[in-house]
LUMMARVEX-563518 format. One record per residue (C-alpha): residue in one letter; chain; y, z, x. Coordinates in pm, 1 decimal. Layout:
BEGIN
ATOM/A/A/Y/Z/X
...
//
This chain:
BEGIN
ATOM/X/A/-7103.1/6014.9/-9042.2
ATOM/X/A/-7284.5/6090.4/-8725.7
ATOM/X/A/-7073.6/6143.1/-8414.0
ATOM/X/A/-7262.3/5873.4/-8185.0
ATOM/X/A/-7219.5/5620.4/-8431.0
ATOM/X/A/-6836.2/5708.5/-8476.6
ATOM/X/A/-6790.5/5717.0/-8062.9
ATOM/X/A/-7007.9/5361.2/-8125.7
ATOM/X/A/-6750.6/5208.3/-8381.4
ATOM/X/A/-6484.1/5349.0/-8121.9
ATOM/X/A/-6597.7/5209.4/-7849.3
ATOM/X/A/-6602.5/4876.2/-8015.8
ATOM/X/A/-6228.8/4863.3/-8115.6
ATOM/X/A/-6140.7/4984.4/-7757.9
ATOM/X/A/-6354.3/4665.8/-7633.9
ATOM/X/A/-6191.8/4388.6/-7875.5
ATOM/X/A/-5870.3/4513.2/-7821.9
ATOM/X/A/-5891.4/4483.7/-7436.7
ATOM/X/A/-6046.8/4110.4/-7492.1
ATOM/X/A/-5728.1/4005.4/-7724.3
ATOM/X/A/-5515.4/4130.8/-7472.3
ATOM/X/A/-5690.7/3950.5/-7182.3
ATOM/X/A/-5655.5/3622.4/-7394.6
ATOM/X/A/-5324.2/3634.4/-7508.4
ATOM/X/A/-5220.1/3702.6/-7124.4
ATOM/X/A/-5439.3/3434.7/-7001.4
ATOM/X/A/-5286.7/3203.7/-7318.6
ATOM/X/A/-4941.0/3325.3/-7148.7
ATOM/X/A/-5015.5/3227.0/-6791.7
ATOM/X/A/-5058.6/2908.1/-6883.0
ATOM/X/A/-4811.8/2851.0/-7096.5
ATOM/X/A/-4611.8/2942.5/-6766.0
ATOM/X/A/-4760.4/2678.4/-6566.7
ATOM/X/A/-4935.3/2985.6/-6321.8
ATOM/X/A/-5339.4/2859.6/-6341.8
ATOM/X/A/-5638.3/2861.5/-6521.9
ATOM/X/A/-5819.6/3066.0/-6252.0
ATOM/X/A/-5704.7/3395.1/-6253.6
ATOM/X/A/-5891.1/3706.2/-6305.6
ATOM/X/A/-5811.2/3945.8/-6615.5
ATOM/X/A/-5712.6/4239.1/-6329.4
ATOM/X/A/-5416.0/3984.0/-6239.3
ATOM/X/A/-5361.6/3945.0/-6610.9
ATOM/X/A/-5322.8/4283.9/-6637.7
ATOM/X/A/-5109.5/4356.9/-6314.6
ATOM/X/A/-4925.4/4076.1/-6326.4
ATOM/X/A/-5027.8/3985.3/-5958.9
ATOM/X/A/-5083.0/3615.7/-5858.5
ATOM/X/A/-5256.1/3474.1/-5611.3
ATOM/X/A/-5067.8/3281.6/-5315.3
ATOM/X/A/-5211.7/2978.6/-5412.2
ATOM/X/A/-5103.6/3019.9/-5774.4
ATOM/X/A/-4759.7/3098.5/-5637.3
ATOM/X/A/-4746.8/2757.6/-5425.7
ATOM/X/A/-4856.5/2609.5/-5729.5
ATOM/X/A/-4575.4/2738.3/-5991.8
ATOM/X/A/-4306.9/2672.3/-5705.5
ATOM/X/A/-4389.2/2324.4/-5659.5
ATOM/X/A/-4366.9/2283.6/-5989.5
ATOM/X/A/-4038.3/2441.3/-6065.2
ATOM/X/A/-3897.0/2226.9/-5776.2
ATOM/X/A/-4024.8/1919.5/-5933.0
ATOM/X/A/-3882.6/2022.0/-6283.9
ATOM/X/A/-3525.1/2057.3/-6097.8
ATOM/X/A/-3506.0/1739.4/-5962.8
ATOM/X/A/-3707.4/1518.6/-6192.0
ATOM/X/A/-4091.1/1400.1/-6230.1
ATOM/X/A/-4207.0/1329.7/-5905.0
ATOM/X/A/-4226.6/1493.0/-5606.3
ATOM/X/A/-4169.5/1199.2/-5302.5
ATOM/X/A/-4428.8/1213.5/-4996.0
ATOM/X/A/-4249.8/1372.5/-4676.2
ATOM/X/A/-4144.7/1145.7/-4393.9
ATOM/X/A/-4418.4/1257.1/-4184.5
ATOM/X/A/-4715.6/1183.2/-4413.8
ATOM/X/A/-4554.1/894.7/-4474.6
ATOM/X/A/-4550.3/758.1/-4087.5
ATOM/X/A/-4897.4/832.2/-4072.3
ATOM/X/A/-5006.4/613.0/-4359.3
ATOM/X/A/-4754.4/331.3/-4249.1
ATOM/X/A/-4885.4/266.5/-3898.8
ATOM/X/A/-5205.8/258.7/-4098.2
ATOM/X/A/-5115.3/21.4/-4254.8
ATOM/X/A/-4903.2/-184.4/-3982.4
ATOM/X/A/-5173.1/-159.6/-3796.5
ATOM/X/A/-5404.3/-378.8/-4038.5
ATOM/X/A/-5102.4/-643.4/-4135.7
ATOM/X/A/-5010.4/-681.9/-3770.0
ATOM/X/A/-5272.9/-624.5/-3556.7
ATOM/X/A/-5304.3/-1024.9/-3487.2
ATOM/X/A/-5002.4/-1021.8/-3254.7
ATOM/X/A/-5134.8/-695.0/-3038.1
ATOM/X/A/-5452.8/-832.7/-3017.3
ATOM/X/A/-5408.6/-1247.5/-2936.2
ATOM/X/A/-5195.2/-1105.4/-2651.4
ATOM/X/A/-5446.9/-822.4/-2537.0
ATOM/X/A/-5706.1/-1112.6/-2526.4
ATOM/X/A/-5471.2/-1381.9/-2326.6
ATOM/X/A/-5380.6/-1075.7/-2104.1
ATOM/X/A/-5731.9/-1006.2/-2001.8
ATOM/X/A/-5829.8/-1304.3/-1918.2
ATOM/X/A/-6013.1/-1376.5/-1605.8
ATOM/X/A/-5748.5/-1680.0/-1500.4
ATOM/X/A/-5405.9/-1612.7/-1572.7
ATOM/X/A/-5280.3/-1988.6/-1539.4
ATOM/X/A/-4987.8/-2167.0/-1606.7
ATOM/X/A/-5098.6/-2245.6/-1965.0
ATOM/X/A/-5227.1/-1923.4/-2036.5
ATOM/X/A/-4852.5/-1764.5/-1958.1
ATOM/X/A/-4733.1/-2054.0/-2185.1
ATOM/X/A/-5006.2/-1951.1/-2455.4
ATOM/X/A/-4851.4/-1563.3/-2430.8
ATOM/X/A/-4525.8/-1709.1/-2514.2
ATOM/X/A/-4624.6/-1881.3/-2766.6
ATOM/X/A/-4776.6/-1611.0/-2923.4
ATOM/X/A/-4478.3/-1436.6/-2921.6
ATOM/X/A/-4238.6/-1675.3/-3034.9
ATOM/X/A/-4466.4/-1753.8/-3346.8
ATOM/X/A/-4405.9/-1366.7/-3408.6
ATOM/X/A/-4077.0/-1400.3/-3431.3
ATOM/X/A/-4002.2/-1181.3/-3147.3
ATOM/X/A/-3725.2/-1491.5/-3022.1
ATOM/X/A/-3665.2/-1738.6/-2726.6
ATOM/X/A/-3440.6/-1483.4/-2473.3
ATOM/X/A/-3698.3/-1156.6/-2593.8
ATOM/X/A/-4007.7/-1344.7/-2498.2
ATOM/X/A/-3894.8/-1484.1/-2228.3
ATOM/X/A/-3790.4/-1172.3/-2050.2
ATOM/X/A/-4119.4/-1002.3/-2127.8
ATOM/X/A/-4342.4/-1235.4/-2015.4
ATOM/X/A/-4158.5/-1253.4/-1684.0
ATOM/X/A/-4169.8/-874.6/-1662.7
ATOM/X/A/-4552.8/-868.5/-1749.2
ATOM/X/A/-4593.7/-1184.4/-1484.6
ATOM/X/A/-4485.2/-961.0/-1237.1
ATOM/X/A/-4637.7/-648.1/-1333.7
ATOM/X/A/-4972.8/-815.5/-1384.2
ATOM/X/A/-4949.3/-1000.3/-1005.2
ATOM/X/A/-4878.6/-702.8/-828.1
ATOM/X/A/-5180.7/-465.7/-999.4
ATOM/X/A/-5352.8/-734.3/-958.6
ATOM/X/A/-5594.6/-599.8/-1283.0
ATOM/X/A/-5769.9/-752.7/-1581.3
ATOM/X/A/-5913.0/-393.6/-1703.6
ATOM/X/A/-5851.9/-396.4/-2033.7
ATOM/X/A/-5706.3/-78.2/-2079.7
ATOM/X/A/-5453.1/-127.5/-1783.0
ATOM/X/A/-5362.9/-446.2/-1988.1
ATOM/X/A/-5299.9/-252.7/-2297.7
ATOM/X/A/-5116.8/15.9/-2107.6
ATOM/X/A/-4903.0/-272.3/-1943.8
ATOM/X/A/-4805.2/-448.0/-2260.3
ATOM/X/A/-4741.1/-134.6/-2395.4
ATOM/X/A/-4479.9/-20.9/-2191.4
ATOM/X/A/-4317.0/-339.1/-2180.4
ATOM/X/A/-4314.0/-378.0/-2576.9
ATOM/X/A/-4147.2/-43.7/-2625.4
ATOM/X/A/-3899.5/-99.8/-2381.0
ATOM/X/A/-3830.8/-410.5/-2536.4
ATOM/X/A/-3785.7/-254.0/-2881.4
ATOM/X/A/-3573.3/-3.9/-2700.1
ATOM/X/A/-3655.4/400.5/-2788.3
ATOM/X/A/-3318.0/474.0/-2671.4
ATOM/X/A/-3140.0/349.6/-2996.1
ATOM/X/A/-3073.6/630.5/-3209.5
ATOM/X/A/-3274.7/583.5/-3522.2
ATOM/X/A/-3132.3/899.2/-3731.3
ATOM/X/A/-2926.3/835.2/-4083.1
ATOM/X/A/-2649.0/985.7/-4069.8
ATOM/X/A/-2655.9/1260.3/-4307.5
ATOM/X/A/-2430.4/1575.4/-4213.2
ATOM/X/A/-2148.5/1658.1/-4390.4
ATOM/X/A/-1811.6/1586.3/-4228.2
ATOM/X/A/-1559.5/1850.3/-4346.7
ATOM/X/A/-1649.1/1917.7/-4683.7
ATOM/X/A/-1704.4/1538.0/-4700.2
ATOM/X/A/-2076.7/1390.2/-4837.3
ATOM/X/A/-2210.1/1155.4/-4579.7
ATOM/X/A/-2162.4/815.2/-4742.9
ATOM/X/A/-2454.2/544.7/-4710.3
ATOM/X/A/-2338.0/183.0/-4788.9
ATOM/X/A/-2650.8/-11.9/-4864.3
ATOM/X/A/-2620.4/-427.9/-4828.4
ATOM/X/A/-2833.6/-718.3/-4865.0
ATOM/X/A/-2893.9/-1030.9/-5007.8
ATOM/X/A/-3050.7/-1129.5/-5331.5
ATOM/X/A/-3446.1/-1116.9/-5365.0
ATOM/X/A/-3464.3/-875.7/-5012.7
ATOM/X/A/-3579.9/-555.7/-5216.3
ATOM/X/A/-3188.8/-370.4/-5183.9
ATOM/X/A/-3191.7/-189.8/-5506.4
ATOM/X/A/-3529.9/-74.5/-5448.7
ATOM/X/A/-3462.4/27.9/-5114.5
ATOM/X/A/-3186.2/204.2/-5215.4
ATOM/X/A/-3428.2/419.3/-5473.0
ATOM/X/A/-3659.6/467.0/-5208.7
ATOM/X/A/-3427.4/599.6/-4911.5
ATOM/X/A/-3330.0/834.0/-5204.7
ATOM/X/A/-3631.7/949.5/-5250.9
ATOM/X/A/-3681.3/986.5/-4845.2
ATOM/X/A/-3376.9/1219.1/-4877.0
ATOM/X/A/-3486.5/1400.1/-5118.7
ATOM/X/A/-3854.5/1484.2/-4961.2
ATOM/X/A/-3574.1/1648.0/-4682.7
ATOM/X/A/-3422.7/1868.3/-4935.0
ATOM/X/A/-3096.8/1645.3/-4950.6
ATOM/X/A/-2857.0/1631.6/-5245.3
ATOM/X/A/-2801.4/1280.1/-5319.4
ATOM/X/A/-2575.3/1144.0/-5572.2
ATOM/X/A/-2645.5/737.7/-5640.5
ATOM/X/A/-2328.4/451.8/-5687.9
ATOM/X/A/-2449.0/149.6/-5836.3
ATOM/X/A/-2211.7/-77.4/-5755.0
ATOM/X/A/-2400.0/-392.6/-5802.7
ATOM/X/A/-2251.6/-480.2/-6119.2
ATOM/X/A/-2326.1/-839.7/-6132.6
ATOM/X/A/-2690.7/-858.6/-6175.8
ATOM/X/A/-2845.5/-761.9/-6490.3
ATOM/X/A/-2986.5/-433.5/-6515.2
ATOM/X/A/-2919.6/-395.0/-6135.1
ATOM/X/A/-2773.9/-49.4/-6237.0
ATOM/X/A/-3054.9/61.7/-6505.3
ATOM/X/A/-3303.5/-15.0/-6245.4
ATOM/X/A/-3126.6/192.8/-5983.2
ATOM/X/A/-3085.8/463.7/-6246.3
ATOM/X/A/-3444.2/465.7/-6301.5
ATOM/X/A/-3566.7/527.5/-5949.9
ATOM/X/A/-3296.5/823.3/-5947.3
ATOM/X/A/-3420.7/978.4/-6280.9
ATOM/X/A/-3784.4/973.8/-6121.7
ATOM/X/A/-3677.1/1238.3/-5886.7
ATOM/X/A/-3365.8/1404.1/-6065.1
ATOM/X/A/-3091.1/1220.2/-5838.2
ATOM/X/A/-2779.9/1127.8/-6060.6
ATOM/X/A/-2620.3/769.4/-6071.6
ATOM/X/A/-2279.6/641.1/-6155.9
ATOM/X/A/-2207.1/351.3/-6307.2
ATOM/X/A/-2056.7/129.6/-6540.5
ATOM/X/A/-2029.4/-169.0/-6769.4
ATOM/X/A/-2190.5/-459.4/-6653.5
ATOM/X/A/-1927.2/-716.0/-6468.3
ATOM/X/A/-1695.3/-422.8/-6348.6
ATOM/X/A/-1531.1/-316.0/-6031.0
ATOM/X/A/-1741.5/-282.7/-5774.3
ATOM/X/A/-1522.6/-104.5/-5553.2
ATOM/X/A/-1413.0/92.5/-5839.6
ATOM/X/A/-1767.9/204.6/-5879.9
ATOM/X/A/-1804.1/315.9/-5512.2
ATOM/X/A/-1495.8/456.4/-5548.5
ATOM/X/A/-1631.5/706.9/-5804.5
ATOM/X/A/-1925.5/794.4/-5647.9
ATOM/X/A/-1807.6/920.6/-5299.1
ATOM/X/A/-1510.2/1118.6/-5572.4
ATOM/X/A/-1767.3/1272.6/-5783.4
ATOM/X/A/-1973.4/1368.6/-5436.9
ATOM/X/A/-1714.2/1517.8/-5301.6
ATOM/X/A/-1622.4/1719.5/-5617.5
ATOM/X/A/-2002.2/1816.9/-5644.4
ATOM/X/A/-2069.4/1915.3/-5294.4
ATOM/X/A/-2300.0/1643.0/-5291.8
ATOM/X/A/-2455.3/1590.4/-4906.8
ATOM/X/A/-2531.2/1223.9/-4938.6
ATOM/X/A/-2363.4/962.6/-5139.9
ATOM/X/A/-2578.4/681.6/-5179.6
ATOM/X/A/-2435.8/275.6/-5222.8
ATOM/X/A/-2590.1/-30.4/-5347.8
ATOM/X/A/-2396.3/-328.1/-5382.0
ATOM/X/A/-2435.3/-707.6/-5498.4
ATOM/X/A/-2689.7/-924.8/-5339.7
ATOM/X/A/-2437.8/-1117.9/-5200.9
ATOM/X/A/-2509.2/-1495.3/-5109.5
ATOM/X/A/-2392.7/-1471.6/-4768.4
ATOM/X/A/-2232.2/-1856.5/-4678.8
ATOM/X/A/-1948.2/-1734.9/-4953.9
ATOM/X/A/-1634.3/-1596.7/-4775.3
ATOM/X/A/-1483.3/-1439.4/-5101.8
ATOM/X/A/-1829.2/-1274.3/-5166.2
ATOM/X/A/-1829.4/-1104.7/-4823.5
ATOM/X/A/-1428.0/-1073.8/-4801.3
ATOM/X/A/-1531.2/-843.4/-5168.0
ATOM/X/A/-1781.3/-631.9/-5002.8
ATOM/X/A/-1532.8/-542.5/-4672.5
ATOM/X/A/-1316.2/-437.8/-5000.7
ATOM/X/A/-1602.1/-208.7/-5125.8
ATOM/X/A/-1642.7/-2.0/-4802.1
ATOM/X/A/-1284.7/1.2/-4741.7
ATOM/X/A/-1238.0/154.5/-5114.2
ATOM/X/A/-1517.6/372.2/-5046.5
ATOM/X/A/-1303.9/628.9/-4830.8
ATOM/X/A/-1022.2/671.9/-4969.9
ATOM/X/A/-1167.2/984.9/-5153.6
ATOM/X/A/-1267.2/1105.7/-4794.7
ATOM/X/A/-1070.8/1307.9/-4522.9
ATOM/X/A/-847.3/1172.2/-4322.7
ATOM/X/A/-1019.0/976.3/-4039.0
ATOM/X/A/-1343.5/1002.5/-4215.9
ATOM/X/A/-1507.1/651.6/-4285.3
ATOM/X/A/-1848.2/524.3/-4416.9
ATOM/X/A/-2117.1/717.4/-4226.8
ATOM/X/A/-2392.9/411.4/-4265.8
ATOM/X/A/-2417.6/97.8/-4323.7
ATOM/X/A/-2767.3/-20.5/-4418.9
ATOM/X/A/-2842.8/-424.0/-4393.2
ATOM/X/A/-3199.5/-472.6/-4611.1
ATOM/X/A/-3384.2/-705.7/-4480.6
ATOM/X/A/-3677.5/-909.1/-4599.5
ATOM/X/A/-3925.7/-931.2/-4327.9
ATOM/X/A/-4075.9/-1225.5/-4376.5
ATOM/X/A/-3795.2/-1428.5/-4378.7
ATOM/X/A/-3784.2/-1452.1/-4037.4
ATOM/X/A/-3538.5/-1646.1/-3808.1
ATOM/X/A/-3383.9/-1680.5/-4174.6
ATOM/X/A/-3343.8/-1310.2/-4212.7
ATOM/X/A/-3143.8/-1314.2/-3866.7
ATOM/X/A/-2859.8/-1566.4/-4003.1
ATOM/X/A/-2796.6/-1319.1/-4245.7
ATOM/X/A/-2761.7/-1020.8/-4047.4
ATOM/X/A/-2503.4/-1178.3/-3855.8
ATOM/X/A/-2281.8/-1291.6/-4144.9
ATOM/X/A/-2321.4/-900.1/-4314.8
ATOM/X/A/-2248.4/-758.2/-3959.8
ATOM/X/A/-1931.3/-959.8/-3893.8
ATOM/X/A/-1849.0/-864.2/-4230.1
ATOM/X/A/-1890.5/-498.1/-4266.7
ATOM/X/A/-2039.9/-357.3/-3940.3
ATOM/X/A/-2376.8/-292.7/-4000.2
ATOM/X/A/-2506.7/17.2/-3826.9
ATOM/X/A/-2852.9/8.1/-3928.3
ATOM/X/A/-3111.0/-204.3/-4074.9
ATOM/X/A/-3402.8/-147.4/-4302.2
ATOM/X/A/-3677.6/-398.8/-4294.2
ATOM/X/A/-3907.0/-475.3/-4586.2
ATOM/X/A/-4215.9/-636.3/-4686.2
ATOM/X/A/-4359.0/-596.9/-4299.4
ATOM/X/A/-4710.5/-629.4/-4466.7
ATOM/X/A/-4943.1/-908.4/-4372.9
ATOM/X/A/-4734.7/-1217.0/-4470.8
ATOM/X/A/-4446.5/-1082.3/-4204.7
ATOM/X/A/-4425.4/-1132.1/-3834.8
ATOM/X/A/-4372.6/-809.9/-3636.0
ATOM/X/A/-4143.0/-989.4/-3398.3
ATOM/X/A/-3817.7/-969.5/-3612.1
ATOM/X/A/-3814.4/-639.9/-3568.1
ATOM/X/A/-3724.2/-699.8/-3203.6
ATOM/X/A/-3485.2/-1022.4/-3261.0
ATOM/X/A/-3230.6/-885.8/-3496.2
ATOM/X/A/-3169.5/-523.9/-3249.4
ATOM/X/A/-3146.1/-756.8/-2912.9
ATOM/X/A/-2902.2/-1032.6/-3159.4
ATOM/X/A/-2728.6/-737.8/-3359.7
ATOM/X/A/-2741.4/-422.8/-3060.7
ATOM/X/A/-2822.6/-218.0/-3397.2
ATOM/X/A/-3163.1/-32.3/-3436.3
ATOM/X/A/-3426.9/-58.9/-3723.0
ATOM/X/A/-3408.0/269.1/-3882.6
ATOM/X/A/-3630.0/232.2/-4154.8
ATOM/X/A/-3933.7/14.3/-4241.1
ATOM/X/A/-4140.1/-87.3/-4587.9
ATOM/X/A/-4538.9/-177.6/-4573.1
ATOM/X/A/-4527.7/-180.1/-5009.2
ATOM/X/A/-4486.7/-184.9/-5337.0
ATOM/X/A/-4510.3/143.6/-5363.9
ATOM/X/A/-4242.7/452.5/-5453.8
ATOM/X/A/-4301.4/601.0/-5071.0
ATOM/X/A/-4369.0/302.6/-4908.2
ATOM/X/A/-4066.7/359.6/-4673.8
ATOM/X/A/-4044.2/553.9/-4372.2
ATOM/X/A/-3839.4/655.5/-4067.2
ATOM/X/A/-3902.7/312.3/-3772.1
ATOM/X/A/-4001.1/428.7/-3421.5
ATOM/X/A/-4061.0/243.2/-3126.3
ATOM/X/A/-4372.7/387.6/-2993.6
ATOM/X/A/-4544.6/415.5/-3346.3
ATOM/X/A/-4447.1/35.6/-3391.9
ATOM/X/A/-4582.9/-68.7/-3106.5
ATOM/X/A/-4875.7/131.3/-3126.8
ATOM/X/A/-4960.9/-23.6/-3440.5
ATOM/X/A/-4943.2/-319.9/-3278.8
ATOM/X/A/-5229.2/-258.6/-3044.2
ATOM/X/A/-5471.0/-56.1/-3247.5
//
């Protein structure tokens, strides 16, 4: 056989050879999860490129803690006051166009506090804004627009008050998880709040362990178990009609023995005019830390409520906070049905601060509350 056609048949080999190897690389890569875009020298080397490295990362992160990875806080404020801004933007705006008119009468001040009594905002609230914006307004002596806004502004996030502190309390106390008791009545979203503060946590890096200690409602604790499993957070609990204590009880042990950071509590919707009810959920928190150091008690306690019940919602938070001590509250269901106002009522009735607040139905439709984004939101 001639020698160029021998080199030729060489040659060939060499080449298929080379290609199988590329392939069954490439085949390997993705196997891995590490791209379909990669060139056959990073086949060969092994070398990735960063974004293939992001990529693989994520999803190894996502693989350790379940299926989903949740939005960070921060995107999440962004799309909120988005949102707030839409669903509210009636309140802001009747009183930006009262404010600026040319005559600010008698009936036109009585107009403003309508408006904000309608809101929800409450009788001693209005009243001591519009009296601070009376004056403010006399001695400017304006009807710019703009000075208007900046006016109403101030006086809105003063009266929401950015001094409260707004944090969850989250730090480990001694070798102790930070326990979050999460209350609420029936029908004001508490079991799904509860999944979706884990998932907040979570987006932080937190370790969260879940206690579902509403035992009383059917599939109350399946449903809790299900937002967990969605982002590989654990849950305890037990057979239907059991101890709730007993339950919380297990949770902030099995925390504790895991090194857990966060130990996360939902309880029965309880119907709030029953003493035994709320004399049974005192019991709960009180059980709650006896597995903790001495001197160490419940870090939070989270009141859900349902935004648009209104003046309604603020009976309620004063039974649960007589009851247990509420230290925070998360409102829900602030879409466009809701009046922004509560948000101010129940802090000046409770002296508690919003901490977190829910536009949605969906999984990361809860973020961190702040005054000046609130009230911004407002005014867009």
């Amino acid at each position: 056989m001639d020698q160029p056609i021998i080199l030729l048949i060489v040659a060939a080999i060499v080449f298929i050879l080379v290609v199988a190897l590329g392939i069954s690389l490439r085949v390997n890569a993705r196997k891995k999860g590490l791209g379909h875009d990669r060139g056959i020298d990073a086949d060969v080397t092994g070398e990735l490129k960063i974004d293939e490295i992001s990529v693989a990362v994520e999803k190894e992160k996502a693989e350790a803690r379940g299926s989903e990875v949740p939005t960070a806080p921060g995107n999440r404020l962004v799309r909120l006051r988005e949102r707030l801004a839409k669903s509210n933007s009636g309140l802001g705006r009747g009183l930006l166009n009262l404010l600026s008119r040319d005559n600010l009468d008698e009936s036109t001040w009585e107009e403003i506090e309508d408006t904000l009594i309608l809101a929800d905002v409450g009788v001693d609230p209005t009243t001591e804004l519009v009296d601070k914006l009376r004056d403010r307004v006399k001695v400017l002596g304006t009807r710019d627009p703009e000075d208007v806004r900046g006016l109403l502004r101030e006086e809105l996030i003063n009266l929401v008050d950015p001094t409260m502190d707004r944090d969850l309390a989250t730090s480990h106390v001694s070798g102790d998880p930070a326990v979050i008791l999460v209350v609420g009545v029936n029908g004001s979203g508490k079991t799904t709040t509860v999944g979706k503060i884990a998932r907040v946590l979570v987006a932080e890096d937190k370790t969260v362990l879940l206690g579902a200690a509403d035992t009383f409602r059917a599939a109350a604790a399946e449903q809790l178990a299900t937002w967990g499993s969605r982002v590989g957070v654990e849950t305890v609990r037990r057979e239907e009609g059991a101890d709730p204590a007993s339950v919380a009880y297990s949770a902030v042990e099995e925390g504790k023995d895991a090194g857990t950071d966060i130990v996360l509590i939902d309880t029965a919707g309880r119907l709030q005019n029953k003493i035994g009810l709320m004399d049974e959920l005192g019991k709960v928190k009180r059980v709650a830390t006896r597995p903790l150091g001495e001197g160490h008690e419940i870090d939070e306690v989270l009141l859900v409520l349902d935004a648009t019940t209104g003046q309604n919602g603020m009976q309620q938070a004063k039974v649960f906070a007589e009851a247990v001590n509420i230290t925070g509250i998360v409102l829900t269901k602030l879409d466009g049905t809701a009046k922004g106002g509560i948000v101010i009522a129940v802090q000046r009735e409770l002296g508690v601060p919003v901490k977190l607040i829910g536009l949605g139905e969906g999984a990361d439709d809860l973020a961190p509350f702040t005054a000046e984004g609130f009230v911004d939101a407002l005014l867009d």
